[in-house]
Each structure stands twice: as C-alpha cells, then as structure tokens.
C-alpha positions in Angstrom: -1.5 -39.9 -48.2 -4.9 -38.9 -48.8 -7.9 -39.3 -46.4 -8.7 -42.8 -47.0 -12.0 -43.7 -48.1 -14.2 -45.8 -45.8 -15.9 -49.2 -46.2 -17.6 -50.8 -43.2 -14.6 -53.0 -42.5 -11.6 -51.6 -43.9 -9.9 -48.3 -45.3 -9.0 -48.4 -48.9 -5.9 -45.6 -49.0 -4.4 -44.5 -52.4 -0.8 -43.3 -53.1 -0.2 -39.2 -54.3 0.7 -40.8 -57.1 -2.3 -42.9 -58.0 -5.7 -41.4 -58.9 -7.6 -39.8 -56.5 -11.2 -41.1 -55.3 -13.6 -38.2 -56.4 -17.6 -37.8 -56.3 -18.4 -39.5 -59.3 -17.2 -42.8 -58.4 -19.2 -42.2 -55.0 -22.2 -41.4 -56.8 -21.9 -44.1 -59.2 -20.9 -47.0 -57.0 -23.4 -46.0 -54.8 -26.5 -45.5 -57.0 -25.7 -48.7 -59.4 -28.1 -51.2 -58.4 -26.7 -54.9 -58.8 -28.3 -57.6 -57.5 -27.4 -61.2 -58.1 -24.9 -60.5 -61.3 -21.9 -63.1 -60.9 -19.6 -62.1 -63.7 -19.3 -58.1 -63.5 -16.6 -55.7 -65.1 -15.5 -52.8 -64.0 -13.9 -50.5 -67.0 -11.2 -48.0 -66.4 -10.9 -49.1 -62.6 -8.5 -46.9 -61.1 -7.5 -48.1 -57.9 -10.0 -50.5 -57.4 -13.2 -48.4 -55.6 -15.6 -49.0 -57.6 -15.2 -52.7 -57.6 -14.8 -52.4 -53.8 -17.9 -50.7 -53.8 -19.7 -53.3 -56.1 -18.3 -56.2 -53.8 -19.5 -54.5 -50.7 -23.0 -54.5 -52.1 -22.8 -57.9 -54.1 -21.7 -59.6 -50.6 -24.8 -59.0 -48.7 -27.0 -60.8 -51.8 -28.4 -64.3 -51.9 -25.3 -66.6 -53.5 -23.0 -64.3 -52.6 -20.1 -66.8 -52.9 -20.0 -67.2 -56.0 -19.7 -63.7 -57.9 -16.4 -62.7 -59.9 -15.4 -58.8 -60.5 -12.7 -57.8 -62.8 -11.1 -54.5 -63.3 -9.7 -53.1 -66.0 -6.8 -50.5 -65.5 -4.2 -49.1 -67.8 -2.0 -47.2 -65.6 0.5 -49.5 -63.8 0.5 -47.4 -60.5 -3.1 -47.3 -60.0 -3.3 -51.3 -60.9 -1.0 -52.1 -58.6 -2.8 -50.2 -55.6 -6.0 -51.6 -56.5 -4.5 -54.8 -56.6 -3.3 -54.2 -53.0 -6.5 -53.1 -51.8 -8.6 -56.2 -53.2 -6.2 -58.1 -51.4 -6.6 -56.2 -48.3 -10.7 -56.4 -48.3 -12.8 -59.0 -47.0 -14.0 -59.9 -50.7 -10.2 -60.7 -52.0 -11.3 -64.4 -53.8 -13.7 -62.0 -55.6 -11.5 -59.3 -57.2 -9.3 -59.2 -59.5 -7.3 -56.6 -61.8 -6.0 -56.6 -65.4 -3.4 -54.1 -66.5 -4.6 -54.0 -70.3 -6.8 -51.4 -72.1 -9.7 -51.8 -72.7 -9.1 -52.4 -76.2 -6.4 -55.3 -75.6 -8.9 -56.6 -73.2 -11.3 -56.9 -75.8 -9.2 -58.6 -78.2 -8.3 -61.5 -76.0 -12.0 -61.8 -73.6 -13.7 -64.7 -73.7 -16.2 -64.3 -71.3 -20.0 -62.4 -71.6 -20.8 -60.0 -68.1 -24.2 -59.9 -66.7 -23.2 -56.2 -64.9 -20.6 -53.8 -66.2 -19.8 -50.4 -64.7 -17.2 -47.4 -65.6 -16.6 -44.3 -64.3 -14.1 -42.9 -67.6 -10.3 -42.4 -66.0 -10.3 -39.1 -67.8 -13.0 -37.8 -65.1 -11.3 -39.7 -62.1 -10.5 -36.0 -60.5 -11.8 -34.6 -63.8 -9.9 -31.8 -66.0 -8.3 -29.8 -62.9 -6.7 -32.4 -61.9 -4.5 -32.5 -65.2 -3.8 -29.3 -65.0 -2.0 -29.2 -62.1 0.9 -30.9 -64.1 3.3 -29.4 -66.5 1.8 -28.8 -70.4 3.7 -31.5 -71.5 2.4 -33.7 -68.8 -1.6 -33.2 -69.3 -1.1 -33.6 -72.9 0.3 -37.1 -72.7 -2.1 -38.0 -70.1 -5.3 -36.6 -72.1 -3.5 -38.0 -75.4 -3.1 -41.4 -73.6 -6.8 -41.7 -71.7 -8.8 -40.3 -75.0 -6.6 -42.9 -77.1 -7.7 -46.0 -74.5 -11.2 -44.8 -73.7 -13.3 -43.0 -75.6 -17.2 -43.3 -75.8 -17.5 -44.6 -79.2 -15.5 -47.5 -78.1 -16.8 -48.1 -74.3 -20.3 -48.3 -76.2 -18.6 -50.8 -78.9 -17.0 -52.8 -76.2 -19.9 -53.4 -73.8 -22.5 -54.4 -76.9 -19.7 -57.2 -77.9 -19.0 -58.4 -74.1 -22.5 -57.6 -71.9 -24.8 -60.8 -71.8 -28.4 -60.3 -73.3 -29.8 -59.9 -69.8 -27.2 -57.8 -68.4 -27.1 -54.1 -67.2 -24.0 -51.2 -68.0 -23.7 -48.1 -65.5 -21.8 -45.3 -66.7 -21.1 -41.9 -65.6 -20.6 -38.9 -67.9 -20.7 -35.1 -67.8 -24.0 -33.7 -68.5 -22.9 -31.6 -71.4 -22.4 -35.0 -73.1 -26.2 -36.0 -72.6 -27.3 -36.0 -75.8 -23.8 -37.9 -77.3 -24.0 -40.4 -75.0 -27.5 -41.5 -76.2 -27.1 -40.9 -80.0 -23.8 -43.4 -79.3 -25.6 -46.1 -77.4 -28.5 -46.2 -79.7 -26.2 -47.1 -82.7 -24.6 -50.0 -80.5 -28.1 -51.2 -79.6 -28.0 -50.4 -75.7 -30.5 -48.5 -74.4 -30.8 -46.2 -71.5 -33.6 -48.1 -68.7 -32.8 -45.6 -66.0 -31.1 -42.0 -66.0 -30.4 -40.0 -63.3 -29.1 -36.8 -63.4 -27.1 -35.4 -60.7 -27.2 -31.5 -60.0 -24.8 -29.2 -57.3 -28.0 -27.6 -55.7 -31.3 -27.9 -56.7 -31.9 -24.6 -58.5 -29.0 -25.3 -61.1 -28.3 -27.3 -64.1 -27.1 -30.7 -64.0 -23.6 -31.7 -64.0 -23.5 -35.0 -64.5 -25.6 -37.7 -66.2 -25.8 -41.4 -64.5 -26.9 -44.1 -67.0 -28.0 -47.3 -67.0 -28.1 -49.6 -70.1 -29.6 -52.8 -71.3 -29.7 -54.3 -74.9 -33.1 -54.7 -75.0 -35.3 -51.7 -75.3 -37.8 -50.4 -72.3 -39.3 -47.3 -70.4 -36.5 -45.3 -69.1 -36.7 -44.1 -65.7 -35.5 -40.6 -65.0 -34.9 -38.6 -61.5 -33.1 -36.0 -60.1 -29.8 -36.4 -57.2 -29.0 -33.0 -55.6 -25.5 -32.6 -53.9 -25.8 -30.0 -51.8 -28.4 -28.3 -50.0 -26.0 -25.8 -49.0 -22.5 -24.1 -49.9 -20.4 -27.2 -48.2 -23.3 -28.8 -46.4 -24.2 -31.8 -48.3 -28.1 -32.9 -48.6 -29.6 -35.5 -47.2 -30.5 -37.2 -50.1 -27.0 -37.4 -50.4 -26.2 -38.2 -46.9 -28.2 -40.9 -47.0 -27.2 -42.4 -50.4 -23.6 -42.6 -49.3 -23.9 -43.5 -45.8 -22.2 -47.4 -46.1 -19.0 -45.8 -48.1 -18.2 -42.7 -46.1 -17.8 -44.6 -42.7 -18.3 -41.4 -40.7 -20.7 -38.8 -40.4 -20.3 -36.2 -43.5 
C-alpha cells in the first residue's frame, strides 16, 4: 500500500494498482476556491481525491447539505477504489462515481454544473510513471488516456455542460500555457485567475493552474513556489496544504 493521504477525519489509501496521489492533485484541490457550488464535476477522477478534497471544503460552507459531486473515471480499478473511499468519508450522500469517459458522459448528461475541476489522468503520476511499464504497456495506456481526454475536448465538454455562472479548475503543464488559452478562447471560457506553480523560486514554472468562466473578466495571476529548499517544502506551501496532509510535512 502506499502512504495514505490524510483528511482531517479519515485516510483515503489507494491500491499499487490504482493511480497514485501526486502534487498536482494537491495543488489543485487545494488552491480551487469553491464556495456554495451544489452540482460540481470532477473530470478524470482517479480514485476519488479530488472530489474528497472538494467535499472537505464544500462541507464547512453555508447549505452544506445539499451539494452533489460526481466523478468521472474511465479506469475500472481506480473507480472502484474511489468508490470505496466516498463511501468510507464522512460526505458519502455527496459523492458519487461514473465509470464512463468523458465522452460517453457527455452524450448521455443531462444536467448543467455550477463548479467543474480536472486534474488530466495522463499527469496523475505524470510521464515517469508510464514508463515504469513494459513498451507495450505505456503505449496502450498513453493511446487509451490521449483517446478519452484530450484538451480540445475537456474545453468542448465543459462549454456544453458548465452553467453560465459557473467556474472550471484545471491543471496543465506549463509548457502547454499558451495551448491551453488559444483552446479555451475558441470554446468561449476564459481564464479569471492563473496561477503558476514553480519548484523554487529562481526557476521556470512547471505547471499552470487555471480557472475558467464563460463570461469574460480581469484575470488574476500569481506565483506558488514548492520548495524553498532541495526536499524542504516552503511555507507557502506548507500552509496551503496544511487540512490535506494531516501531519506536519
């Protein structure tokens, strides 16, 4: 098993075989600001963390009750332990997961979302983690996550399902930046707040985090540093993650 990621009331543990927690769903559950949303989405859920996350958050607002999150998640390993881990949580009447892709989803959703978050499968561990099977393996699993979930149709998707008022988080790799905006301009949702999230402070950024709306406004930009250190995290950081982590890091 791997070291089980903390919540203030309960452990959320994840199978070798399922995918792994790593720092971008962290960052992004962490730094996506919802509020009184009731009917939220998460896209490409994984084992349920992000959702978790969201619930955590979403608990502690005014009409708390009454919020719904769904998660979406192709792989039948990973739904099935976040599945298990909603049930497991405190917010269990809240969650619940879908085994479709997104595009199946899509073809059969009713429903309009006021909050909508991903965190892409195919950076859940990122590239290394692929390579660690055989080359017949990481092609079927690139093949398969690049088929389900690309950007041209997580932008498509969330235009046709996110209410007028509502708000999409996303995380992407940096290198992407300019992409990602070119791709949400042409499906009319535009970045209100980027942040973009460096390793230390002198270097480049690795990762962008966006937030989206379909109605267009000034777009906030900042900075998140990682580390202050080699292996000593920052306080920025520290701080930011302090309700997930469940001891001192």
């Amino acid at each position: 098993m791997n070291a089980p990621f903390k919540f203030k009331h309960f452990e959320v543990h994840q199978s070798d075989s399922a995918m792994k927690v790593g720092m971008d769903a962290m960052l992004l559950g962490a730094l996506s600001e919802i509020k009184d949303e009731q009917n939220i989405l998460d896209i490409g859920g994984g084992t349920g963390v992000l959702s978790l996350m969201l619930a955590q958050q979403r608990a502690t607002q005014i009409n708390n009750l009454s919020f719904k999150i769904t998660a979406i998640e192709i792989d039948e390993k990973a739904a099935i332990e976040a599945d298990l881990n909603f049930k497991r949580s405190p917010w269990a009447k809240h969650l619940q997961v879908i085994r479709q892709s997104f595009d199946e989803f899509l073809q059969n959703n009713t429903d309009l979302y006021d909050f909508i978050i991903s965190n892409p499968p195919f950076f859940n561990g990122g590239l290394e983690a692929h390579q660690r099977g055989t080359k017949m393996e990481n092609s079927r699993k690139v093949a398969r996550i690049s088929h389900h979930l690309n950007l041209s149709e997580i932008f498509r998707g969330v235009n046709q399902i996110m209410s007028d008022n509502g708000v999409f988080y996303f995380i992407y790799p940096y290198q992407n930046h300019d992409e990602i905006l070119e791709l949400s301009n042409q499906y009319q949702l535009f970045p209100v707040n980027i942040i973009f999230v460096k390793s230390f402070k002198e270097g480049v950024p690795i990762r962008g985090i966006y937030a989206f709306k379909k109605t267009r406004n000034a777009c906030m930009e900042s900075e998140l540093i990682i580390y202050e250190s080699h292996r000593v995290y920052s306080a920025q950081y520290r701080e930011l993650t302090k309700e997930f982590h469940g001891t001192n890091i």
